[in-house]
N, C-alpha and C positions, 0 to 999 in steps of 0.2 A: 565562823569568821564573820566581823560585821560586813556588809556591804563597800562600806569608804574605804574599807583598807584593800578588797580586791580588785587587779589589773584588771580593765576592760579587755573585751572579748577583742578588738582591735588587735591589743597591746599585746594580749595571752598567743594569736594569730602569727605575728612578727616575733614571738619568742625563739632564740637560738635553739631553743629545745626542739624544733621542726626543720632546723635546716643541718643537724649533726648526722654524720657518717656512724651508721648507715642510717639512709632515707628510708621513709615510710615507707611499705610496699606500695604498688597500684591499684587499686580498686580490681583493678580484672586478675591480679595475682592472687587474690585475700580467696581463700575457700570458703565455699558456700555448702550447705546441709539441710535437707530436708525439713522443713517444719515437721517436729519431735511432736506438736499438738493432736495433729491429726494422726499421727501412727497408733499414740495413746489410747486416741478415742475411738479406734476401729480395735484395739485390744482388749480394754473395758467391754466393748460391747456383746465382743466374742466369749470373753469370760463371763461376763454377766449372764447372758440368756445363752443357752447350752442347747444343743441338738434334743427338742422333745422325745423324741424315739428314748436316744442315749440316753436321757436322763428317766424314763420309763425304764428300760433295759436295767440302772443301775438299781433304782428300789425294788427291782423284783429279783434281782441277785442278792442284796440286803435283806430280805423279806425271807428268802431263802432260805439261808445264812442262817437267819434266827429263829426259823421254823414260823412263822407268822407270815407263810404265805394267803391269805386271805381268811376269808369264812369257815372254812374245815379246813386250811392248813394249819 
């Protein structure tokens, strides 16, 4: 839409669209949530780098498995 033909911010402000039944909620009504960023990136990181032990534990069960446990297995 070109610029000239959009209501100013004034105008858009005093639109009947803000004053129709029912009213906005209130600001302290509106539910609020966690920043989802940060949960993400404590998940990644958990997924990412894995318990050294466990991840030891699982190639020597895998090793097992396939009989290539080391040097003379």
């Amino acid at each position: 839409m070109t610029p000239e033909k959009r209501i100013t911010a004034e105008a858009a402000l005093n639109h009947e669209w803000f004053r129709e039944v029912p009213l906005p909620k209130s600001k302290d009504f509106m539910p609020t949530f966690p920043a989802q960023h940060a949960q993400d990136r404590r998940l990644r990181r958990v997924l990412k780098s894995p318990d050294p032990l466990e991840e030891q534990r699982r190639k020597e069960l895998q090793q097992g498995e396939l009989g290539t446990g080391g040097l003379f297995g």
